[in-house]
N, CA, C and O atoms as a GROMACS GRO file, in nm:
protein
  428
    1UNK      N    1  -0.409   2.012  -1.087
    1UNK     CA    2  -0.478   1.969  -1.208
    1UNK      C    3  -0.627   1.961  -1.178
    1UNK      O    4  -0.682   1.925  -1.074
    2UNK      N    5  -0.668   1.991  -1.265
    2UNK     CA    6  -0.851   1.981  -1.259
    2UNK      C    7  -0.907   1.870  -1.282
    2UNK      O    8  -0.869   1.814  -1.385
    3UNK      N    9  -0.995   1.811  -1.213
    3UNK     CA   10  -1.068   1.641  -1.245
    3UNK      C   11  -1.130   1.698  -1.386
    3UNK      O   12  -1.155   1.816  -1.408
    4UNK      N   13  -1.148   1.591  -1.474
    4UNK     CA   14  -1.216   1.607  -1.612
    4UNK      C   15  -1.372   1.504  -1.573
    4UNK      O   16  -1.491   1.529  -1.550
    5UNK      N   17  -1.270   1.359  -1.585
    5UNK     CA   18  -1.304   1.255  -1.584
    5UNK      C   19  -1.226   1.120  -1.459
    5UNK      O   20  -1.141   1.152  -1.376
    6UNK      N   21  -1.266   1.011  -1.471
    6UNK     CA   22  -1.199   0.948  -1.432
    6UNK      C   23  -1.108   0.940  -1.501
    6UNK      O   24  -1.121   0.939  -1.623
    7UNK      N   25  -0.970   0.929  -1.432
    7UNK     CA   26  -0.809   0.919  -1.507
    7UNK      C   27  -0.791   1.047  -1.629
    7UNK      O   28  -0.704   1.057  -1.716
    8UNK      N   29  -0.867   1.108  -1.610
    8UNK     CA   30  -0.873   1.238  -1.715
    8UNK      C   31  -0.838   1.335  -1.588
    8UNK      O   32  -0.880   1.304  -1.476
    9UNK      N   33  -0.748   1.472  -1.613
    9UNK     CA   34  -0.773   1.554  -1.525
    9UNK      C   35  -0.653   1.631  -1.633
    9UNK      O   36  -0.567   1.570  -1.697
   10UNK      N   37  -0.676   1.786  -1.630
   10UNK     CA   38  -0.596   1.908  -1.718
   10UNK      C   39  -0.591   2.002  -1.621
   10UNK      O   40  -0.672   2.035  -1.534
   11UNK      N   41  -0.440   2.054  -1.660
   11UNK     CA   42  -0.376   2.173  -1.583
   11UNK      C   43  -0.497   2.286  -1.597
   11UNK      O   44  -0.558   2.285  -1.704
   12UNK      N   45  -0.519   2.338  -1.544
   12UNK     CA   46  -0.607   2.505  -1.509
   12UNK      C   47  -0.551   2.587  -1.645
   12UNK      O   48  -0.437   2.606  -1.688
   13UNK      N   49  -0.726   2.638  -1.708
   13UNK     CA   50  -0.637   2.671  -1.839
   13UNK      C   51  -0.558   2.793  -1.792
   13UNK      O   52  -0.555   2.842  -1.680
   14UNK      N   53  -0.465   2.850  -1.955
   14UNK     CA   54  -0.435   2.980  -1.886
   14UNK      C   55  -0.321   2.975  -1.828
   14UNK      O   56  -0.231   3.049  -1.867
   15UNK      N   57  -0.298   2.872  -1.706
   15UNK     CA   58  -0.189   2.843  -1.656
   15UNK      C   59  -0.091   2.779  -1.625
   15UNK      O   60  -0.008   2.771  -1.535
   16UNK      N   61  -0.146   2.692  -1.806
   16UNK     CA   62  -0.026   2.559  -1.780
   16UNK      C   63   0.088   2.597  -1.761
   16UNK      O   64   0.152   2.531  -1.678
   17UNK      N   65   0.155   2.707  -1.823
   17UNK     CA   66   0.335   2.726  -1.772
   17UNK      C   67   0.365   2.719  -1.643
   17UNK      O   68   0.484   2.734  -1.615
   18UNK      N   69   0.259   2.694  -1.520
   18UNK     CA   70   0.301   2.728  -1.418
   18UNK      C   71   0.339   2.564  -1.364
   18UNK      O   72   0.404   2.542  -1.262
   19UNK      N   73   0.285   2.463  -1.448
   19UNK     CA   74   0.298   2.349  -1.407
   19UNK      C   75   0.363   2.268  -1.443
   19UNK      O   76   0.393   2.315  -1.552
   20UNK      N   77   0.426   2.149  -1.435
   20UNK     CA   78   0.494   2.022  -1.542
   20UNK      C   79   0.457   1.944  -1.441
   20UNK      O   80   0.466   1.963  -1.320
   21UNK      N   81   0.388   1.799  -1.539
   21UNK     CA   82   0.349   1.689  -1.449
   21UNK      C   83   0.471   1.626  -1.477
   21UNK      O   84   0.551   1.633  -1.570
   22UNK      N   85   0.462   1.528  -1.320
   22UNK     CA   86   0.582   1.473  -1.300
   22UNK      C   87   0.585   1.322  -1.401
   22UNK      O   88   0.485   1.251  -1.392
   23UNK      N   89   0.683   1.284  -1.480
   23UNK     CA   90   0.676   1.157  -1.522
   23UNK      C   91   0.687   1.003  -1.454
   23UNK      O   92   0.749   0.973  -1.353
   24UNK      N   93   0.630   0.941  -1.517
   24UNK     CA   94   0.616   0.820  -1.432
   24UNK      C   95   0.784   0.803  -1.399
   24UNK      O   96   0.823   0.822  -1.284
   25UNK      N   97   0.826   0.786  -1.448
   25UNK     CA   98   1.016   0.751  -1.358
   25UNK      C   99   1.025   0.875  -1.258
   25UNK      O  100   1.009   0.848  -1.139
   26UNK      N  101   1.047   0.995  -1.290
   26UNK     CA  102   0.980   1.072  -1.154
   26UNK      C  103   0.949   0.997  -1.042
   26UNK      O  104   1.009   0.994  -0.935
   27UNK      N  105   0.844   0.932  -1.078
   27UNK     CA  106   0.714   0.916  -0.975
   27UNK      C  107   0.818   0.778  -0.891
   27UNK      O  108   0.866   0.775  -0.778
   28UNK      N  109   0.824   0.677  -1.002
   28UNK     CA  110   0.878   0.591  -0.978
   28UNK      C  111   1.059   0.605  -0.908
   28UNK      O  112   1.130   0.505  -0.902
   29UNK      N  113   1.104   0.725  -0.868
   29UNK     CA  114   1.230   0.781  -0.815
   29UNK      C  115   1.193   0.800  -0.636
   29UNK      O  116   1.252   0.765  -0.534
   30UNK      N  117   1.073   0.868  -0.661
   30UNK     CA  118   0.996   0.967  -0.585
   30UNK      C  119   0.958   0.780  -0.456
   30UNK      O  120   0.980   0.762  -0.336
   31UNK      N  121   0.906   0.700  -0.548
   31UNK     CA  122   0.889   0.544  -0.471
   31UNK      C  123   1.044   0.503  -0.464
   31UNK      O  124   1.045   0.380  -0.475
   32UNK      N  125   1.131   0.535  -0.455
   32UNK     CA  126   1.312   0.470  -0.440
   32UNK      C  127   1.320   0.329  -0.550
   32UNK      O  128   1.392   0.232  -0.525
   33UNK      N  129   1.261   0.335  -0.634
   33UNK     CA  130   1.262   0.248  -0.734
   33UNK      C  131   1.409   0.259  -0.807
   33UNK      O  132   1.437   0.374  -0.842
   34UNK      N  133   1.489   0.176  -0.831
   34UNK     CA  134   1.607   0.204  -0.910
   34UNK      C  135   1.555   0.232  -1.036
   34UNK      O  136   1.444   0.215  -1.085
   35UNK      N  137   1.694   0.294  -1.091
   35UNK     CA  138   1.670   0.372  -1.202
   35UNK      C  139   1.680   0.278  -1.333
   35UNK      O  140   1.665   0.312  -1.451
   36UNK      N  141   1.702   0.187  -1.294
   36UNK     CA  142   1.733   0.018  -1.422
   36UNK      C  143   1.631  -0.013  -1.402
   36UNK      O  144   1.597  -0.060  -1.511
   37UNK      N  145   1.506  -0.026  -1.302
   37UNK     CA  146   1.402  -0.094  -1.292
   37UNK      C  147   1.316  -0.104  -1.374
   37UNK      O  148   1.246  -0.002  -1.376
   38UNK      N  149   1.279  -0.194  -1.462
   38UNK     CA  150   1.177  -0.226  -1.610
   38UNK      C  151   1.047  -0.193  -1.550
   38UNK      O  152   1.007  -0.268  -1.461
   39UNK      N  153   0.978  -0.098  -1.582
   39UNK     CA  154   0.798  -0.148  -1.608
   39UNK      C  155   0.796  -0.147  -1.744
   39UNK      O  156   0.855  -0.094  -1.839
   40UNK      N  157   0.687  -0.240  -1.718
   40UNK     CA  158   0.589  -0.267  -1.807
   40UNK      C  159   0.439  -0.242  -1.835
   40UNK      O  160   0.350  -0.317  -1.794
   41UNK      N  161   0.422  -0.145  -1.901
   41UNK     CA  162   0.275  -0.107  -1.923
   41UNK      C  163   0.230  -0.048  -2.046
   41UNK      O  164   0.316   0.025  -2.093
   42UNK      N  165   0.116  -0.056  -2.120
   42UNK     CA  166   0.052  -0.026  -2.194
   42UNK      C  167   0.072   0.117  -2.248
   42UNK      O  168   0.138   0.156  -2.344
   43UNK      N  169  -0.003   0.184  -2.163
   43UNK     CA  170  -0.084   0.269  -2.157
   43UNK      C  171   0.018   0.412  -2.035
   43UNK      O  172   0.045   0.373  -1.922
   44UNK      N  173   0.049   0.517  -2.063
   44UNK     CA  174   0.100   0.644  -1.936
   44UNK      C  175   0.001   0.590  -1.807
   44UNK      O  176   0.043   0.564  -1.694
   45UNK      N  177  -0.147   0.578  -1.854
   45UNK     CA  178  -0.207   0.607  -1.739
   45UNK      C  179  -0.202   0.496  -1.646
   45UNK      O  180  -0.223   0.510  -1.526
   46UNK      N  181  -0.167   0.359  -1.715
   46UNK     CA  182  -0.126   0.234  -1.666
   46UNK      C  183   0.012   0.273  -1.549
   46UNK      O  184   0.014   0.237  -1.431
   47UNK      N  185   0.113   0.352  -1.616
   47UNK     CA  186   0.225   0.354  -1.578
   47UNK      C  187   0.219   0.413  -1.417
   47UNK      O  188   0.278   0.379  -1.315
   48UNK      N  189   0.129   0.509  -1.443
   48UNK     CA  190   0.137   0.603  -1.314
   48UNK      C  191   0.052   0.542  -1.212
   48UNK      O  192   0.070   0.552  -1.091
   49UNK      N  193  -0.070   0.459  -1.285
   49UNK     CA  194  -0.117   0.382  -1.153
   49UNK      C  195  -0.037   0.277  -1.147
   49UNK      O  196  -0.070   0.251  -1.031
   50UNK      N  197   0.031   0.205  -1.168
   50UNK     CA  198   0.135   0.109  -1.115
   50UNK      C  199   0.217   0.144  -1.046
   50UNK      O  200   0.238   0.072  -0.948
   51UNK      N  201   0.296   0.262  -1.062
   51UNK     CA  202   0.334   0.324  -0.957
   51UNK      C  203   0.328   0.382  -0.834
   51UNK      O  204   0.406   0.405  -0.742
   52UNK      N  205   0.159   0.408  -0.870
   52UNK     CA  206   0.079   0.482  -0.740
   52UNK      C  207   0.050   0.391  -0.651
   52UNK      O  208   0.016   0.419  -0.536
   53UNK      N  209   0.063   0.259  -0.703
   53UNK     CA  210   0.004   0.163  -0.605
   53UNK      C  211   0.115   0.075  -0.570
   53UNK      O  212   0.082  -0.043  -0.562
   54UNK      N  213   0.217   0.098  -0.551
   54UNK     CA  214   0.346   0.028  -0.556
   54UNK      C  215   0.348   0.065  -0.387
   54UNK      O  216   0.292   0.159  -0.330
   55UNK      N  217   0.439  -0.050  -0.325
   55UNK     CA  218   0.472  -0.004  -0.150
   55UNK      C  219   0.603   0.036  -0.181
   55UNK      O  220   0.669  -0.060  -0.222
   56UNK      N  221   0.684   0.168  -0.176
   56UNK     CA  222   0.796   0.212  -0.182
   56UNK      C  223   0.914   0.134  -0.126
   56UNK      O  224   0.946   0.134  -0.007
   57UNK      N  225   0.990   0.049  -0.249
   57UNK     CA  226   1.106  -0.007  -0.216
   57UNK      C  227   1.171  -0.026  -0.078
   57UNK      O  228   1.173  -0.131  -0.015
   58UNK      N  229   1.224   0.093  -0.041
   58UNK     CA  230   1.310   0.119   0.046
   58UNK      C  231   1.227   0.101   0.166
   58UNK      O  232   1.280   0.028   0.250
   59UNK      N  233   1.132   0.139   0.193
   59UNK     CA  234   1.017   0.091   0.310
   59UNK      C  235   1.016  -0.033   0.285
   59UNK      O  236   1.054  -0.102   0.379
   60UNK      N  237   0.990  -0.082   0.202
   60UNK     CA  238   0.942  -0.238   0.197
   60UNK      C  239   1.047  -0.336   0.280
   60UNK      O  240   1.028  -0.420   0.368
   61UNK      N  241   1.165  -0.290   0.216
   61UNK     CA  242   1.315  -0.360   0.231
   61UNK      C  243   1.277  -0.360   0.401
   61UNK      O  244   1.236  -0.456   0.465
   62UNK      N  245   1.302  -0.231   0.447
   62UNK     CA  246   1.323  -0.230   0.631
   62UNK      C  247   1.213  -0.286   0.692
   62UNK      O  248   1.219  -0.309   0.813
   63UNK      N  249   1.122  -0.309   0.633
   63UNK     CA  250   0.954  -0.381   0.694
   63UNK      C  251   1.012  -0.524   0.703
   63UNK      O  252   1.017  -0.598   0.801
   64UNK      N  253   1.053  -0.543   0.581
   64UNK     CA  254   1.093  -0.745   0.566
   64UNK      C  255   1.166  -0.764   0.643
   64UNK      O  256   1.168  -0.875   0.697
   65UNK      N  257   1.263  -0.658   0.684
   65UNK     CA  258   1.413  -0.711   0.787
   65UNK      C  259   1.355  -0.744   0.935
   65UNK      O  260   1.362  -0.849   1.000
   66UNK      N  261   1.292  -0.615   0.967
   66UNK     CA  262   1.214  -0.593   1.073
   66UNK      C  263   1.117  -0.714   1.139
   66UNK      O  264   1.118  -0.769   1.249
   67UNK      N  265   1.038  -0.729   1.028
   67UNK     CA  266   0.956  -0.837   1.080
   67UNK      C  267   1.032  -0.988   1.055
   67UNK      O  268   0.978  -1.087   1.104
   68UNK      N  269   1.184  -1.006   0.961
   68UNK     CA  270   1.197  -1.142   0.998
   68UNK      C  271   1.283  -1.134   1.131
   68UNK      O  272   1.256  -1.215   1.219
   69UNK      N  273   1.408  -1.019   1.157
   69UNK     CA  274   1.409  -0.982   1.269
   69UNK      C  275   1.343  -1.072   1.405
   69UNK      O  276   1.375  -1.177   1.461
   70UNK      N  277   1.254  -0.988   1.419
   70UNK     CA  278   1.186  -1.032   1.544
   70UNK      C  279   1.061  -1.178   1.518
   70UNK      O  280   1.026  -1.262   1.602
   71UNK      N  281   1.027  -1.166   1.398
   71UNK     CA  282   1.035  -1.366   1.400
   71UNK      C  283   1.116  -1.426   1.458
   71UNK      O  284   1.078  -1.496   1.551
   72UNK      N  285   1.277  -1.419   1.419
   72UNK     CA  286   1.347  -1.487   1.456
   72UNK      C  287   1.415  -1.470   1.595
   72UNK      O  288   1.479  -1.558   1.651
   73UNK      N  289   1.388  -1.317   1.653
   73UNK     CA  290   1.397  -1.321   1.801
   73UNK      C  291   1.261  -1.406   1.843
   73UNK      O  292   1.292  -1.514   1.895
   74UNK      N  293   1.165  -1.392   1.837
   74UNK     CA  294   1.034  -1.453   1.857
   74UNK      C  295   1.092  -1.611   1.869
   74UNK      O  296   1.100  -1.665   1.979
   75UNK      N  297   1.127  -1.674   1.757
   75UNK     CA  298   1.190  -1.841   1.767
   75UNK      C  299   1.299  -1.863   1.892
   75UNK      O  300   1.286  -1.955   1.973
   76UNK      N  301   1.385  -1.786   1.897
   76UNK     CA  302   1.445  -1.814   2.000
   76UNK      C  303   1.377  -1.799   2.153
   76UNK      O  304   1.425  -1.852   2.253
   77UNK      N  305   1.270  -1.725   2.151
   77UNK     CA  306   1.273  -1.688   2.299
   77UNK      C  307   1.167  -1.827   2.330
   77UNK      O  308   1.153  -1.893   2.433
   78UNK      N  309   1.106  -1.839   2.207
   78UNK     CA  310   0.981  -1.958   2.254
   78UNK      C  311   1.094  -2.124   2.286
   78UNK      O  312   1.086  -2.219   2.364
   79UNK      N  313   1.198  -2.078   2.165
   79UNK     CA  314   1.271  -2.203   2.259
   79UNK      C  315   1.291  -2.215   2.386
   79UNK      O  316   1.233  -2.293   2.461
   80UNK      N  317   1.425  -2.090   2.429
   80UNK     CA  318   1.426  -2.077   2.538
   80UNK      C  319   1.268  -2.062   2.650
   80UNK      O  320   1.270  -2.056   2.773
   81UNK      N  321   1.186  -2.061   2.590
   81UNK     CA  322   1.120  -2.075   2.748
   81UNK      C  323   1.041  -2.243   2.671
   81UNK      O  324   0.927  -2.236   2.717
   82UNK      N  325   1.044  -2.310   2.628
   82UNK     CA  326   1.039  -2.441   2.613
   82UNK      C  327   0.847  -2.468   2.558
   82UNK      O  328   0.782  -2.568   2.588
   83UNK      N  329   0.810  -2.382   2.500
   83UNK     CA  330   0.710  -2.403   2.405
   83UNK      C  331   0.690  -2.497   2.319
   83UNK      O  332   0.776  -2.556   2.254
   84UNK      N  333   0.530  -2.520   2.319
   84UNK     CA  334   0.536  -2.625   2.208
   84UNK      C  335   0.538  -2.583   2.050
   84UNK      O  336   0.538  -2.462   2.030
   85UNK      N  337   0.542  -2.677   1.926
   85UNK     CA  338   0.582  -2.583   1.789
   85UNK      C  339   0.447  -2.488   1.765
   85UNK      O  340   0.441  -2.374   1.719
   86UNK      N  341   0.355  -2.565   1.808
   86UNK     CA  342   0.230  -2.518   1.784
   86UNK      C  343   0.183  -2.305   1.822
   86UNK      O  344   0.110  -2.219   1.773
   87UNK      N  345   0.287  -2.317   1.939
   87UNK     CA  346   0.272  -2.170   2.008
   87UNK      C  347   0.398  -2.111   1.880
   87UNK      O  348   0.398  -2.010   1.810
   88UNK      N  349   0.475  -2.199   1.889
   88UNK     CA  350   0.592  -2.120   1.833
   88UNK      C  351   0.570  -1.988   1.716
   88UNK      O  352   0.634  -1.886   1.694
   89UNK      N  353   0.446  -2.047   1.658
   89UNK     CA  354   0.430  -1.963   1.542
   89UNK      C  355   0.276  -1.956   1.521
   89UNK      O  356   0.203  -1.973   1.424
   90UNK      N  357   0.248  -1.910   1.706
   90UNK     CA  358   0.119  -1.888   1.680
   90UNK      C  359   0.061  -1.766   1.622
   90UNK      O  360   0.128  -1.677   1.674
   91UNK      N  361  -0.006  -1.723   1.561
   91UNK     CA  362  -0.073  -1.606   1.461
   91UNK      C  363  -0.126  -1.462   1.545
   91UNK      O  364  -0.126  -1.344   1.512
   92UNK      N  365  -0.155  -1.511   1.632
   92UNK     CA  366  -0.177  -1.370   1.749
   92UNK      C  367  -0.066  -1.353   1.776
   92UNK      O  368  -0.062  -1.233   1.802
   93UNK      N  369   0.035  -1.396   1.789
   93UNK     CA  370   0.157  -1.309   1.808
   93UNK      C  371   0.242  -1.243   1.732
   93UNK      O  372   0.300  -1.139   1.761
   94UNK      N  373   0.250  -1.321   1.605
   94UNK     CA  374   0.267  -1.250   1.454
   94UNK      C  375   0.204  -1.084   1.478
   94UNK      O  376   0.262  -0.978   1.501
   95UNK      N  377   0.046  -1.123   1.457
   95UNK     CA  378  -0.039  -1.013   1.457
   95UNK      C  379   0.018  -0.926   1.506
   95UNK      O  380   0.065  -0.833   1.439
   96UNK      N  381   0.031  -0.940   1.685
   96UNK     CA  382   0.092  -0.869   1.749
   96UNK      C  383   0.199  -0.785   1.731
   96UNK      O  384   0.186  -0.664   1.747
   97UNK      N  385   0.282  -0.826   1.706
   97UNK     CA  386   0.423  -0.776   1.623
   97UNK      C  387   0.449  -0.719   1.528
   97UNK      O  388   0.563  -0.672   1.522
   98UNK      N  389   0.359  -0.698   1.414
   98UNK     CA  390   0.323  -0.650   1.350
   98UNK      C  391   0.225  -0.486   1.364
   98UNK      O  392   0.243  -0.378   1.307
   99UNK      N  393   0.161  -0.514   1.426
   99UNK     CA  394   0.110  -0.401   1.517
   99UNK      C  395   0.171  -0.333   1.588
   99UNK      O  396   0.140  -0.221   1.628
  100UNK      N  397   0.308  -0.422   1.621
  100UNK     CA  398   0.370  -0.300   1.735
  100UNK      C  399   0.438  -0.223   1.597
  100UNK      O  400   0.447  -0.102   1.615
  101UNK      N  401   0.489  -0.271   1.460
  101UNK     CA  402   0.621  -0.213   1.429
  101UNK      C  403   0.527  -0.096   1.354
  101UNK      O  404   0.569   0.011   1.311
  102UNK      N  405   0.347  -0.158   1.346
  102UNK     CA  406   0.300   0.008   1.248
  102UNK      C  407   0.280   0.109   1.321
  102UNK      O  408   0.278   0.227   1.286
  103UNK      N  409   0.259   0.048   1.463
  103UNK     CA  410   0.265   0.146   1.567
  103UNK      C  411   0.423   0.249   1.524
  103UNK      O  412   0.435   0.362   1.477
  104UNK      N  413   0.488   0.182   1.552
  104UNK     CA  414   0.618   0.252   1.550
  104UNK      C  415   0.646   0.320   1.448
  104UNK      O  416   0.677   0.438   1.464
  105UNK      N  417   0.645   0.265   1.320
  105UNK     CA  418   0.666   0.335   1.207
  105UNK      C  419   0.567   0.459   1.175
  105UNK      O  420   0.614   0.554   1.112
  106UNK      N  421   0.418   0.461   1.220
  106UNK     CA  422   0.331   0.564   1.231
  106UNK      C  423   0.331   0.660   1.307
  106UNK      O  424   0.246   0.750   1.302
  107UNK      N  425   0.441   0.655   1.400
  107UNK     CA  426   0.441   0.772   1.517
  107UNK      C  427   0.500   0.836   1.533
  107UNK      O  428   0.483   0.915   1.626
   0.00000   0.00000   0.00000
């Protein structure tokens, strides 16, 4: 598609048959969004940036497991080595852990 404007942009004349833009449920399929899932928006162009800016379901889901996961390995090990609460859930190690899993997921 050709930029017009901001949020404006048209297929190349001449050759629209060669194209079909994808619809926001598309888009929103394309993010693992269920297919019952309500938006709500105004406006198409609303629709597709809500979508565009959405963190894809199914990623999201394995990120939350992941990181309570190893929180909760994290709680046990600070028990076992006899920490105070204060370390337990200290924020550089969060950080840390977090860093390792974008490491992982990015590579």
């Amino acid at each position: 598609m050709k930029f017009i404007e901001q949020n404006l942009r048209e297929f190349v004349k001449g050759k629209e048959h060669l194209y079909r833009r994808l619809s926001v449920r598309e888009c929103a399929r394309i993010q693992t969004f269920p297919d019952n899932f309500s938006f709500e928006y105004v406006s198409v162009v609303a629709g597709y940036k809500m979508i565009g800016n959405a963190v894809p379901v199914r990623m999201g889901k394995i990120l939350a497991q992941k990181i309570y996961a190893d929180l909760e390995n994290l709680k046990v090990a600070n028990r076992l080595s006899s920490k105070t609460i204060h370390n337990e859930y200290n924020g550089n190690i969060v950080i840390e852990k977090l860093n390792e899993i974008v490491n992982r997921v990015t590579a």
